[in-house]
C-alpha positions as a printed NumPy array, in Angstrom:
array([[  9.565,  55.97 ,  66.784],
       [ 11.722,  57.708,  64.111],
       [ 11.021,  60.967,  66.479],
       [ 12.235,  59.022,  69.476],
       [ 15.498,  58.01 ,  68.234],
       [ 16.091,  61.489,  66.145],
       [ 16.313,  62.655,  69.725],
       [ 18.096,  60.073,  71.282],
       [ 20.739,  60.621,  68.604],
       [ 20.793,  64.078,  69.24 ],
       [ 21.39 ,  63.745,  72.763],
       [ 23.597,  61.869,  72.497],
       [ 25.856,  63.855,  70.172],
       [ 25.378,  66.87 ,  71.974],
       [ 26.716,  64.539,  75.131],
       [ 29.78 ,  63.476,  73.165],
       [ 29.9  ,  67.604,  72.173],
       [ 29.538,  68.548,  76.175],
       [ 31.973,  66.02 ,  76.954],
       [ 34.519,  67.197,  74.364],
       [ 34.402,  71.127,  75.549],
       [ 34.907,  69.514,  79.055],
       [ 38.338,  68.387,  78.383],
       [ 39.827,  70.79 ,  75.863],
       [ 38.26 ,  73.461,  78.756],
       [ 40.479,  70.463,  81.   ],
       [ 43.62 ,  70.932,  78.866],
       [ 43.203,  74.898,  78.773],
       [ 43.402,  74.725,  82.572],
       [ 46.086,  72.843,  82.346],
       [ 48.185,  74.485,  80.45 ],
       [ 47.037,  77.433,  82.203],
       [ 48.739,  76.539,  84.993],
       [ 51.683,  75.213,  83.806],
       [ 51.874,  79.142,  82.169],
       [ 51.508,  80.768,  85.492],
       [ 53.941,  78.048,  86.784],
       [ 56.505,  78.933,  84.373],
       [ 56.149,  82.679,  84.944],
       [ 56.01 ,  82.207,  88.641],
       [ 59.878,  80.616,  88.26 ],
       [ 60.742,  83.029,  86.028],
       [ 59.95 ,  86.002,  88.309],
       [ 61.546,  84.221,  90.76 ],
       [ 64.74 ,  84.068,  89.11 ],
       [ 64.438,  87.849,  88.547],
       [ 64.031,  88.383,  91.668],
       [ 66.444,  86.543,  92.754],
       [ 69.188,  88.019,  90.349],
       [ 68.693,  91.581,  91.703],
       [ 68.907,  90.682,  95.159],
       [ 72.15 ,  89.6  ,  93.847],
       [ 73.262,  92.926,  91.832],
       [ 71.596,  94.344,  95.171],
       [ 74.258,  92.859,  97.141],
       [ 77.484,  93.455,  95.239],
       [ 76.358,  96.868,  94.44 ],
       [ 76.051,  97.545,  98.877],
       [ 79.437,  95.464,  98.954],
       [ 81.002,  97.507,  96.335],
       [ 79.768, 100.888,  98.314],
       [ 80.778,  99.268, 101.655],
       [ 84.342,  98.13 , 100.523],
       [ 84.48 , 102.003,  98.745],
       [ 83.862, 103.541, 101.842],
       [ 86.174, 101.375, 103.421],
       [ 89.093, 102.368, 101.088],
       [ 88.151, 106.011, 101.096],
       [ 88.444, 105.78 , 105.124],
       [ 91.611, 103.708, 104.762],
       [ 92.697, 106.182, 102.601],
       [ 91.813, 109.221, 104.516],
       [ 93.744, 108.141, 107.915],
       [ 97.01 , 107.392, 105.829],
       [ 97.16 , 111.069, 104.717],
       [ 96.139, 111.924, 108.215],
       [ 98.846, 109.842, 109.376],
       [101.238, 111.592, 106.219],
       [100.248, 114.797, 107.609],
       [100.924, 114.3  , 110.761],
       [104.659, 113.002, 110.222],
       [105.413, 115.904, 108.281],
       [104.259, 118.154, 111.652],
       [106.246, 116.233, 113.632],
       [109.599, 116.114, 111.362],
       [108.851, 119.882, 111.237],
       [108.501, 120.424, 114.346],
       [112.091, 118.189, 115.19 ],
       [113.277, 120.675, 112.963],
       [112.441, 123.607, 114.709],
       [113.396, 122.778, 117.753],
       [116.926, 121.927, 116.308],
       [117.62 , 125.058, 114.947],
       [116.251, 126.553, 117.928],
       [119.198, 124.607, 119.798],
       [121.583, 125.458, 117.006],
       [120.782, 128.731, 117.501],
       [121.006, 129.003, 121.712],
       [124.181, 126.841, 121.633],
       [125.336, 129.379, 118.854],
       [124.452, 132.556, 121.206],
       [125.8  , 131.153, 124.101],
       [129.132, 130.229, 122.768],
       [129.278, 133.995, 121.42 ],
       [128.275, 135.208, 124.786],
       [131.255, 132.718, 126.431],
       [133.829, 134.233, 123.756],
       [132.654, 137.74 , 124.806],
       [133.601, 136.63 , 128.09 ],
       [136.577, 134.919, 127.271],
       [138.184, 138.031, 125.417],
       [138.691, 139.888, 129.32 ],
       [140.494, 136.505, 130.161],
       [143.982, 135.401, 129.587],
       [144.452, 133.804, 125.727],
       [144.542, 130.648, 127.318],
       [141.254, 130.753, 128.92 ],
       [139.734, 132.13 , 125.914],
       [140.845, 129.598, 123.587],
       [140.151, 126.921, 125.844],
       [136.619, 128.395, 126.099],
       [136.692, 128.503, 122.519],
       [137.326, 125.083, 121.61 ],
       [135.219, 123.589, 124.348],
       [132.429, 125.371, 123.026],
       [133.121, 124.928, 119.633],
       [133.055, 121.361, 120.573],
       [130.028, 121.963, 122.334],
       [128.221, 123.406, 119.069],
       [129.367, 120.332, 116.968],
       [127.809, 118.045, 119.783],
       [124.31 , 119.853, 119.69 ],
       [124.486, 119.731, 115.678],
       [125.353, 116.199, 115.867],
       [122.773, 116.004, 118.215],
       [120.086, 117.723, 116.29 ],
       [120.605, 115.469, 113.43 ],
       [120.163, 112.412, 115.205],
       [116.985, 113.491, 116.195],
       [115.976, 114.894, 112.339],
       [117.407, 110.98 , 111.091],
       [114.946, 108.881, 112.942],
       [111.756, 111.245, 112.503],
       [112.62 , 111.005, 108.586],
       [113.313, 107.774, 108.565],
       [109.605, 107.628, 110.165],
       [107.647, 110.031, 107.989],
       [109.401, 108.201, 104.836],
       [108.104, 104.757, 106.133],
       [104.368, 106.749, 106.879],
       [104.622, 107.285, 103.592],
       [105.512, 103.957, 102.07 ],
       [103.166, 102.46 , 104.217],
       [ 99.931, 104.661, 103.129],
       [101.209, 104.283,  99.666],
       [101.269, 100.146,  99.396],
       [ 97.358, 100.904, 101.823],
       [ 96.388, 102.635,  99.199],
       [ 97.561, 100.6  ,  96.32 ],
       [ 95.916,  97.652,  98.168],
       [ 92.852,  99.448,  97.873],
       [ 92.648, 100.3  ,  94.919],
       [ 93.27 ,  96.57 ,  93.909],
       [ 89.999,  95.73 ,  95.948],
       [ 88.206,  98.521,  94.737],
       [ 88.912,  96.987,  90.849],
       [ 87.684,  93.555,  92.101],
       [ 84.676,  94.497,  93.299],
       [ 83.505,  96.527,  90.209],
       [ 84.839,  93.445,  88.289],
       [ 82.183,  92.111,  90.526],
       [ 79.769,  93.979,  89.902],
       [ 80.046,  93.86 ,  86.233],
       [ 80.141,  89.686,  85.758],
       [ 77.125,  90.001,  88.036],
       [ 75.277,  92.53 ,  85.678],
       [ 76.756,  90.425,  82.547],
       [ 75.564,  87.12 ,  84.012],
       [ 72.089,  89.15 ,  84.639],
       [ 71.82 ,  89.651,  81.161],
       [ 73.192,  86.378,  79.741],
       [ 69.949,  84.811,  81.6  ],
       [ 67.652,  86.987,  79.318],
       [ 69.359,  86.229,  76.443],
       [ 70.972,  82.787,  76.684],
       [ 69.719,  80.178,  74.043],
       [ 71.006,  77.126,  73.003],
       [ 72.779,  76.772,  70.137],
       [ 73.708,  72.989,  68.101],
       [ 77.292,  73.149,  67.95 ],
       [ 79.087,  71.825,  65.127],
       [ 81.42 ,  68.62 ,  65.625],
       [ 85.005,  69.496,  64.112],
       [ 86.481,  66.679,  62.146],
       [ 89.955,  66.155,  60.801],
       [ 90.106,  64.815,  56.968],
       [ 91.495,  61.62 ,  57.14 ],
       [ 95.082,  61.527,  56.072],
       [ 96.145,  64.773,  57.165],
       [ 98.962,  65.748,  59.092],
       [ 99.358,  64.883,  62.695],
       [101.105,  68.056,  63.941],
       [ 98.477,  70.218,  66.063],
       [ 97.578,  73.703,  65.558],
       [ 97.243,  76.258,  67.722],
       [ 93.942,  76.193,  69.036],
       [ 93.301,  79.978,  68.953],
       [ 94.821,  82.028,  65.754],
       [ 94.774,  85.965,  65.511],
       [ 91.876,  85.567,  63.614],
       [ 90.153,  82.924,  66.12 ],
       [ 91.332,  85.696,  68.404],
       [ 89.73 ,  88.97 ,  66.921],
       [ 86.332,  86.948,  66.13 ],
       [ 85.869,  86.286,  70.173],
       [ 86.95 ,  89.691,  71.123],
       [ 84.581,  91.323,  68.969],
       [ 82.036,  88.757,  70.03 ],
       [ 82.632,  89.502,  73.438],
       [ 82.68 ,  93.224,  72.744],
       [ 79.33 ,  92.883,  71.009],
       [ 77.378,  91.695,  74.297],
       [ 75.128,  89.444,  72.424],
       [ 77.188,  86.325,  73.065],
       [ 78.046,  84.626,  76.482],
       [ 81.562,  82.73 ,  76.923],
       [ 80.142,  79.746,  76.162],
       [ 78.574,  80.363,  72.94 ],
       [ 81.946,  82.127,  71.915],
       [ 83.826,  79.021,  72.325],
       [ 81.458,  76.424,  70.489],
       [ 81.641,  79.149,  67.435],
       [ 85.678,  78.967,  67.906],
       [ 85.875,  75.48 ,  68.62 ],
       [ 87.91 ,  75.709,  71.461],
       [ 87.218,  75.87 ,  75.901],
       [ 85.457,  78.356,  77.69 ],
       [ 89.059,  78.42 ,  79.277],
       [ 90.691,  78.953,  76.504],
       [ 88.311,  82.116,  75.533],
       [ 89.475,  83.705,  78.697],
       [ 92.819,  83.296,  78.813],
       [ 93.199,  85.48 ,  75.052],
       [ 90.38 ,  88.113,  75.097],
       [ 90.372,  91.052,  77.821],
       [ 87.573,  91.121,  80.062],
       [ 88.528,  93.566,  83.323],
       [ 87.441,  96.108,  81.318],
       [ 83.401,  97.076,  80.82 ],
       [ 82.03 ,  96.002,  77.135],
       [ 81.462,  98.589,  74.627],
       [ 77.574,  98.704,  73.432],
       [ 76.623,  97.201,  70.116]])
């Protein structure tokens, strides 16, 4: 009998001992999955944030391309004035010149004539010479006034462009930066600010120099996001914006 229930004990126990390794195996599966869950999302978001610096990079090139075409027809367009104006040029000292030979051919003719002929020759085709200078330079006015607004024109085109170029590679950068803040981002317990009781009611300025140089180098450091640099400073991610530079791309730590 004492043999019977020995070995109904131990059955028993090694039961209870099955059953245990059942559910811790149970809860290893569990949080098994929950692993692969977690790195499934987090590969996901990965993914998902290079398609994005995928797509402003292409829309950066696209928009470069853009402004390097824009760019290239307006000195097309320059060059292409300047042909014209010369050529306008050309052809009015070419006139100069033929209305300058033919009133020295008329005055040799004039000279066999009576005085009168020959200075009425004279001053008609003196007159005749001022008319086709006059003329000329009505025609040089208008093509300069032309090339000159060409020029203004391809000048503000390529300012313009330039503007969008420095957008887009602002672009690209907050999308690298934000890229990076997801790796790194971790939250932080801010600290509440309180004012001693019985102090002074006049406010401060939120942001001093110093407040000012501690976000900058923050910032500069590229181991803080915006957010983090304004709970340390007390003060709006706004507020962070508006006094620190950020067009420009961060020095390394």
């Amino acid at each position: 009998m004492l043999v019977i229930a020995a070995a109904v004990l131990f059955a028993i126990a090694q039961a209870q001992t099955a059953q245990t390794a059942a559910e811790k195996a149970r809860a290893a599966r569990r949080k098994a999955a929950a692993a692969l869950e977690a790195k499934a999302q987090a590969d996901a978001a990965a993914e998902e944030a290079l398609v994005e610096l995928d797509r402003v990079r292409t829309q950066t090139a696209e928009q470069l391309a853009a402004c390097q075409t824009s760019t290239e027809q307006a000195q097309i367009a320059v060059r292409t004035a300047r042909t014209e104006l010369e050529e306008v040029r050309d052809a009015a000292a070419r006139a100069v010149a033929d209305a300058q030979e033919a009133a020295d051919a008329a005055i040799q003719q004039a000279i066999a004539d009576r005085d009168r002929i020959l200075a009425e020759r004279a001053a008609e085709l003196r007159q005749q010479i001022e008319q086709a200078k006059v003329d000329a330079q009505a025609q040089v006015n208008p093509t300069q006034e032309s090339a000159d607004a060409a020029k203004t024109e391809a000048e503000r085109l390529v300012k313009t462009m330039r503007g969008a170029l420095a957008d887009a590679t602002n672009a690209a950068t907050r999308a690298e930066r934000d890229q990076v803040t997801v790796a790194q981002q971790r939250p932080q317990v801010g600290l509440a600010s309180a004012r001693p009781y019985g102090l002074s009611e006049r406010r401060k300025p939120k942001m001093t120099h110093e407040l000012v140089d501690k976000a900058q180098r923050m910032y500069d450091s590229r181991r803080y996001t915006i957010a983090e640099i304004a709970r340390s400073c007390a003060v709006s991610a706004t507020t962070i914006y508006r006094h620190i530079h950020t067009g420009q791309p961060r020095r390394n730590s």
